[in-house]
KEBAMAR-192459 format. One record per atom (N, C-alpha, C): residue in three letters; y, z, x. Coordinates in steps of 0.001 Angstrom, whole numbers, plus 500000, padded with zeros to 6 digits. Atoms other than C-alpha are relative to their C-alpha. Layout:
N
alaYZX ...
This chain:
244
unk499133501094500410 unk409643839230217322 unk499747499667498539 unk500074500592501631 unk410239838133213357 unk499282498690500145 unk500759500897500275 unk407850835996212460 unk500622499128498898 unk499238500902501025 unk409147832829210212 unk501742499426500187 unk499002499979499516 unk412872833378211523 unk500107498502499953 unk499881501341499957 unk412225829662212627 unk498845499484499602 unk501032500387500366 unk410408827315210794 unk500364498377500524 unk499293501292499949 unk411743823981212465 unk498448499633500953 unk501588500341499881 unk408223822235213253 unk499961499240501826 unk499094500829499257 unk410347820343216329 unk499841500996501232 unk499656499002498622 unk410673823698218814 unk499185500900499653 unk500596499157499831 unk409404826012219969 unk501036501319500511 unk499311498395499087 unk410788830110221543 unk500426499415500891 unk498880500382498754 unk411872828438224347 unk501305498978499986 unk499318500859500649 unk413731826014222517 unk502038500590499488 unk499157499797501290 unk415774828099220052 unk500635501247501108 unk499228498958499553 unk418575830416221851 unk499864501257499569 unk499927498962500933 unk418570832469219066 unk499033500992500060 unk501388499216499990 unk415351833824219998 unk499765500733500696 unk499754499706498665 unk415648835125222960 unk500217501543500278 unk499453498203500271 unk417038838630221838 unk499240500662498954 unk500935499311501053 unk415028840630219296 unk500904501184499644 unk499513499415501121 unk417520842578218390 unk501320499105499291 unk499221501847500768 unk419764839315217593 unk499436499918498756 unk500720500505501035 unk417004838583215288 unk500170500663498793 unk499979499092501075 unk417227841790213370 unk501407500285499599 unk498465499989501062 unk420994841286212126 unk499674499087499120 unk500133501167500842 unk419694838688209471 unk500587498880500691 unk499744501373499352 unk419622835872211463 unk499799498801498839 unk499564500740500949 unk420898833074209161 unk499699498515500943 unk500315500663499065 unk418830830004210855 unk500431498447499212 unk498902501037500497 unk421138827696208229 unk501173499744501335 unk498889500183499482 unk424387828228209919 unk499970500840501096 unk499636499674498900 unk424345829381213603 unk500615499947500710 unk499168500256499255 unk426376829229216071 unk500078501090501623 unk499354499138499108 unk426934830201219737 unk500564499427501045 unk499329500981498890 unk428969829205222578 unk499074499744501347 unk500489499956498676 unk427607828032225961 unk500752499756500610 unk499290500097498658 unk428930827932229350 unk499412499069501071 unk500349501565499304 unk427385824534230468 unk499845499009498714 unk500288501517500215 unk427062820917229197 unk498386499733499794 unk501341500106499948 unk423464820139228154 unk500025498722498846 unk500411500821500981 unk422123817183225962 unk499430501008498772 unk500313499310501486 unk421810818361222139 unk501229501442499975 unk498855499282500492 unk425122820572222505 unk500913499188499729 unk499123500658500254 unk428066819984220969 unk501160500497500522 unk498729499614499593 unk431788819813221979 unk501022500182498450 unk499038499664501134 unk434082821178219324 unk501199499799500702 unk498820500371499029 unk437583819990220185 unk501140501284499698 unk498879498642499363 unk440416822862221273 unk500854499157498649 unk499344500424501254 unk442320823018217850 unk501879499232500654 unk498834501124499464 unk445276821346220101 unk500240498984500569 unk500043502129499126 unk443808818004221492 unk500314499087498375 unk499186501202501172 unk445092815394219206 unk499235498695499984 unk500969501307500226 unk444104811826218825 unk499381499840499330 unk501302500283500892 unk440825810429217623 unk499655501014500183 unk500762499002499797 unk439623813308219029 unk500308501998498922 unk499484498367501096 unk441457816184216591 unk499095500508499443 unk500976499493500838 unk439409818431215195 unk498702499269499852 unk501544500247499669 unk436145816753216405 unk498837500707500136 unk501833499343499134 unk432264817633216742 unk499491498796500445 unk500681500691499059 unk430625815839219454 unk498854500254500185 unk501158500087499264 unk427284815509220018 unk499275499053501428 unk500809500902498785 unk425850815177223406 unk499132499702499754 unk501259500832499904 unk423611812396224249 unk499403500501500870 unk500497500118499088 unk423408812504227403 unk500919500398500996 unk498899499103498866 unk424798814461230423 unk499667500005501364 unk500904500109499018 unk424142813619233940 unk501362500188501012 unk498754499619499190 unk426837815054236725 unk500845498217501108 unk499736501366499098 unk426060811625238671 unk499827498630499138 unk500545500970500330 unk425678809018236163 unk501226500056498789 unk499149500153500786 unk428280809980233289 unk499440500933498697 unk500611499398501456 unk427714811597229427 unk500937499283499337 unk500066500468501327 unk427438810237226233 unk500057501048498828 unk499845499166500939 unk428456811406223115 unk500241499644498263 unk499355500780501023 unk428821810834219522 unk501025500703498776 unk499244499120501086 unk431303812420216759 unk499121499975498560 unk500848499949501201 unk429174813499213853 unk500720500607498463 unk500032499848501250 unk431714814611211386 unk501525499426499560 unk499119500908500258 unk433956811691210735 unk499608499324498879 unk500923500728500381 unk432184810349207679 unk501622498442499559 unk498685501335500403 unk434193806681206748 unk499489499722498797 unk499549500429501528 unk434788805557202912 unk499176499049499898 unk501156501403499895 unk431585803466201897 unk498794500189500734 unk501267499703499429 unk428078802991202865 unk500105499396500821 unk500150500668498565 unk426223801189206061 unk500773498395499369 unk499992501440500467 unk425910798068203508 unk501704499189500063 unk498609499954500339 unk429803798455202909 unk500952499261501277 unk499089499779498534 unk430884799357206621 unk499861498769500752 unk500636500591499087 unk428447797053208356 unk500596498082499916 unk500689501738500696 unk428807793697206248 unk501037499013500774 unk499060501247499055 unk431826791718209015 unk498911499548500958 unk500868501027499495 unk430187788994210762 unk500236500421501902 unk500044499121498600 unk431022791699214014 unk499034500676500522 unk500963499174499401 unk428353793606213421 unk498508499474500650 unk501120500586498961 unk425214793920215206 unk498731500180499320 unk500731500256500462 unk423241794895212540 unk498914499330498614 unk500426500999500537 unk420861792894210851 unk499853500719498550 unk499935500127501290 unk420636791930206999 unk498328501519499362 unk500851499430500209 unk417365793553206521 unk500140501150500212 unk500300499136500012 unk417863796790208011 unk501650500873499168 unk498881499025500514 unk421625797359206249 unk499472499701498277 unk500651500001501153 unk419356796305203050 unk499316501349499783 unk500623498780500393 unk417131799197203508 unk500678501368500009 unk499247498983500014 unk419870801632204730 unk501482499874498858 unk498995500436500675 unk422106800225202039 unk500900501492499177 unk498970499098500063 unk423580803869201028 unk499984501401500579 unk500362498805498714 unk422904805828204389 unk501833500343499977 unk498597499675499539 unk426529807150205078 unk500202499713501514 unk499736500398498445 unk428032806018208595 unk501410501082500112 unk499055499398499290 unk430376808173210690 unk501078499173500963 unk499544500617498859 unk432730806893213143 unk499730501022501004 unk500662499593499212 unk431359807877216404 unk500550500406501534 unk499358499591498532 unk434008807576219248 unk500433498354500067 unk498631501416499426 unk436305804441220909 unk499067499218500166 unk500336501319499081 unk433787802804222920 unk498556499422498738 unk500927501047500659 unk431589799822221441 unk499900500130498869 unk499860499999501276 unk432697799824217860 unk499145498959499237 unk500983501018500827 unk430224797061216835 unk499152500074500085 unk501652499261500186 unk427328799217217839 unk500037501110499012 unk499924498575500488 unk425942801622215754 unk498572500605500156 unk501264499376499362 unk422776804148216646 unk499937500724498576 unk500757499351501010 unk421226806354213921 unk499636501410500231 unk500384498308499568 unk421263810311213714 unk499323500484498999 unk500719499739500730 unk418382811925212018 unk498958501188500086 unk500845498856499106 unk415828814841212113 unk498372499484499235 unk501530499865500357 unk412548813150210676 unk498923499897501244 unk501319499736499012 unk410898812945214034 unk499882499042501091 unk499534501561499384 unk410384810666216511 unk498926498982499869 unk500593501191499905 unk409461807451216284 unk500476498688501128 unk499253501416499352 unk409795803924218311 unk501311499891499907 unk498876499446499971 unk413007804347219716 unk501123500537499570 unk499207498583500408 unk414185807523218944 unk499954500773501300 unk500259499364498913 unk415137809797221325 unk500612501688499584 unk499885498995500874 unk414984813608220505 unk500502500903501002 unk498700499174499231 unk418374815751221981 unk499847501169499579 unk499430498160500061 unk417935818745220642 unk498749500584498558 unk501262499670500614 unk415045820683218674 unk500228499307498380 unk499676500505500892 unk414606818566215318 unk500987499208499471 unk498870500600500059 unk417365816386216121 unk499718498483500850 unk499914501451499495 unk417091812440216900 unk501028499378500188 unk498440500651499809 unk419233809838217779 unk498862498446500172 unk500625501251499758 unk417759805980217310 unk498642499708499279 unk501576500513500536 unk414550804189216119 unk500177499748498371 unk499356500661501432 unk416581802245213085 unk498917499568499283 unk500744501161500779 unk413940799798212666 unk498734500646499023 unk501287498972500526 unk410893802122212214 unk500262501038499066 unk499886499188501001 unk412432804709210290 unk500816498812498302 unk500248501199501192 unk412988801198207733 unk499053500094499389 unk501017499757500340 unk410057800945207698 unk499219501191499031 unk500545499233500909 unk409140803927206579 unk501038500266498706 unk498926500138501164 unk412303803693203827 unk499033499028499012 unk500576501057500590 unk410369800554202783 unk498378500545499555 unk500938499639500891 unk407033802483201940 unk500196501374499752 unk499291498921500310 unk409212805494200404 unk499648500812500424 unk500838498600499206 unk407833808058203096 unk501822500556500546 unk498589499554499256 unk411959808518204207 unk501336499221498906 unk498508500241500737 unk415030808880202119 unk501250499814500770 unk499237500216498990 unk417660806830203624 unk501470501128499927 unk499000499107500457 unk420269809591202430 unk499820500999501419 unk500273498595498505 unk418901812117205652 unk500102498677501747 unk499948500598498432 unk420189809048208325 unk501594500254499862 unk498550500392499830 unk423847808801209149 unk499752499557501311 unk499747500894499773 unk424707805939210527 unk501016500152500815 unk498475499768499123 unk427160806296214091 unk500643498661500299 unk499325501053499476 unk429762803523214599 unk500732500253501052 unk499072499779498818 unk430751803526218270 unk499354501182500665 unk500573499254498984 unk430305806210220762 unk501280500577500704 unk498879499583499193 unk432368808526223141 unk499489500075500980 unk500254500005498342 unk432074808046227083 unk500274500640500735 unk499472499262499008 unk432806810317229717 unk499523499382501377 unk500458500004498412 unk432767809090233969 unk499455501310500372 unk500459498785499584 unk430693811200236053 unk501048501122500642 unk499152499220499902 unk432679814530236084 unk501026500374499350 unk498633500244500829 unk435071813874233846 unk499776501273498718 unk500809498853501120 unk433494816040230918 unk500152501214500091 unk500052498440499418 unk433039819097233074 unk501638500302500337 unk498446499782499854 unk436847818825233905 unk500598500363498959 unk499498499787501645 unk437900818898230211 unk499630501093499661 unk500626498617500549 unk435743821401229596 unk500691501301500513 unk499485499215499057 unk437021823544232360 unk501362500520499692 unk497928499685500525 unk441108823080230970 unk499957500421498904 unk499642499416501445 unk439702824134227641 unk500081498934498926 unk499411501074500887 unk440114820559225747 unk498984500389499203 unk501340500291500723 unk436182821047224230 unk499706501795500151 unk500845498832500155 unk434866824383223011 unk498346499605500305 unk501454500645500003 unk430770823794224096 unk498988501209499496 unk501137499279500654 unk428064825203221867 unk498720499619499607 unk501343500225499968 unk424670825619220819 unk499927500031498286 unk500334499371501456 unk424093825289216804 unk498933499441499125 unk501179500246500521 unk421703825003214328 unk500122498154499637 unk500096501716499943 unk420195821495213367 unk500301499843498612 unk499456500419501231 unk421667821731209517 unk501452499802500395 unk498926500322499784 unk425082821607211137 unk500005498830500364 unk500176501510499216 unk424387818532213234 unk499619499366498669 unk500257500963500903 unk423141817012210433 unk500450500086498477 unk499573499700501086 unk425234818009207869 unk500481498508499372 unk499532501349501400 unk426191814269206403 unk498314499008500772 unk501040500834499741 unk422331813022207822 unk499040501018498915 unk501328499536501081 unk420628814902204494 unk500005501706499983 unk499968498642499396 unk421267818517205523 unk500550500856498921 unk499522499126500435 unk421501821384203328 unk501090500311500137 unk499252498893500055 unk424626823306202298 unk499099501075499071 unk500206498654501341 unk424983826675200616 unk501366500161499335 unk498855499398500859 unk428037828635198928 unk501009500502500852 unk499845499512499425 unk428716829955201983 unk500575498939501425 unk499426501191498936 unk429627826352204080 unk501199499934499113 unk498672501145500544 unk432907824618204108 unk499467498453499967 unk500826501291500058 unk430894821618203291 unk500927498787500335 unk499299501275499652 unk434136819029203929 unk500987500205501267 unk499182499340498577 unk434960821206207525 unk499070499958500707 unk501364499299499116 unk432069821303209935 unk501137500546501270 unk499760499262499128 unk434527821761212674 unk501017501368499907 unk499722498648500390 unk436179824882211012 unk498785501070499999 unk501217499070500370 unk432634825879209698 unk499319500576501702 unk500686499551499093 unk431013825869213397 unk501267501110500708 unk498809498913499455 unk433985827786214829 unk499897501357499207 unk500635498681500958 unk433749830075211838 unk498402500721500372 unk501269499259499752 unk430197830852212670 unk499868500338501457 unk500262499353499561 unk430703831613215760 unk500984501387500787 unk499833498817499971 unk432528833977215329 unk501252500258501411 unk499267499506498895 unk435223836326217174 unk501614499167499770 unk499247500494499687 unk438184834647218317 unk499768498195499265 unk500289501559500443 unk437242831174217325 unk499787499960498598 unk499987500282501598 unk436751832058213664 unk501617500230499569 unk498264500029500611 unk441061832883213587 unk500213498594500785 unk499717501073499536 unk441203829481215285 unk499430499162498780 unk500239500511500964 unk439531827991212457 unk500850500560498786 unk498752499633501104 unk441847829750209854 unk501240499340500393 unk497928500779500012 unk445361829199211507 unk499543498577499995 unk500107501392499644 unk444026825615212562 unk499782498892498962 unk500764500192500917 unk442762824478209178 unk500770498606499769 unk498800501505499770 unk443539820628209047 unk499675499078498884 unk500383501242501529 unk442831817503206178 unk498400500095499967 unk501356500265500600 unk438879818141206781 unk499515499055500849 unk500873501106498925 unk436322815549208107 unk500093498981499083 unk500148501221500979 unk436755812883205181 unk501825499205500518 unk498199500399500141 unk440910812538206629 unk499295498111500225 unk499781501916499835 unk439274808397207953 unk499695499206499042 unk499973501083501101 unk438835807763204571 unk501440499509499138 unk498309500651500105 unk442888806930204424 unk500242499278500963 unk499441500584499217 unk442954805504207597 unk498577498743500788 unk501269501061499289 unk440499802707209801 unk500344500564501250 unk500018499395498577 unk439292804079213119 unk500576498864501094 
């Protein structure tokens, strides 16, 4: 097996899909931009939306929270970024969060996140976990606002690597796997610079840096990279013309 391939401090071989094959490894495995599809629902995959669902949901990436057949899944849209910082987004006397911590995140970028509970917002990040954080997918968090302040406040964390989710997307138990099933959600496995491409995340020359859901389609390849060509739509910045 290539040694170095992965250097994500977060997982381990059993972790990383990609690993799995050894002769996978030896096509220059590019552990920037990955991509592969799966054929289940898991926490820390994402749903890419079928370049013909419409709505809020057009040209979405979803990250699962949480996926439970009897209990429901959670999800959040990670590449919606909205016009303005937290300090910007946050500052109506709706929101929920407090002066102090949209002081320290004062030019984190926020996403819109999905329909339900628009006056919450959770925190996507890969420095690690801390006091509530909860970690979906190898080097990938979700939560623990206050503490990663904290460490903003004795400059150990640049608030530039948080993005900030407003809202959330819900699924009833079953409901998810049904969608999935008619085709509405492409479901994949990809690297953690995609997921966190507006939470601090490298590009190269070689991203569509204002497409993630072209770019992940593009990477993986086949059929789904001419779905990202014909499909090619305003980008992930289109809700900075419109309010979610």
């Amino acid at each position: 097996m290539m040694s170095g391939a992965i250097d994500d401090p977060f997982a381990d071989e059993n972790e990383i899909p990609a690993l799995i094959c050894d002769s996978y490894l030896e096509q220059s495995f590019d552990r920037h931009r990955w991509a592969h599809a799966l054929d289940h629902i898991e926490p820390g995959c994402v749903l890419v939306a079928n370049e013909k669902l419409g709505g809020v949901f057009h040209q979405t990436v979803v990250l699962i929270i949480e996926h439970d057949d009897k209990e429901g899944s959670t999800g959040i849209v990670i590449n919606r970024p909205l016009p303005g910082s937290l300090i910007d987004i946050s500052g109506g006397t709706e929101s929920h969060i407090d002066i102090g911590l949209r002081t320290a995140f004062n030019g984190s970028k926020v996403s819109y996140g999905g329909p339900v509970m628009q006056d919450e917002y959770s925190v996507l990040h890969g420095w690690g976990h801390v006091e509530g954080s909860k970690k979906v997918a190898p080097g990938i968090f979700v939560g623990g606002s206050s503490e990663l302040a904290f460490e903003v406040r004795k400059n150990n964390f640049d608030p530039a690597d948080a993005l900030f989710i407003k809202g959330h997307a819900a699924w009833i138990p079953n409901q998810l796997n049904r969608e999935v099933k008619r085709g509405v959600w492409y479901v994949a496995s990809v690297s953690s610079d995609f997921i966190l491409r507006y939470a601090g995340a490298p590009t190269s020359e070689h991203d569509n840096s204002d497409d993630l859901w072209a770019d992940i389609l593009t990477a993986l390849g086949g059929n789904f990279k001419q779905v990202a060509k014909s499909f090619a739509g305003p980008g992930d910045k289109r809700m900075n013309k419109q309010k979610p």
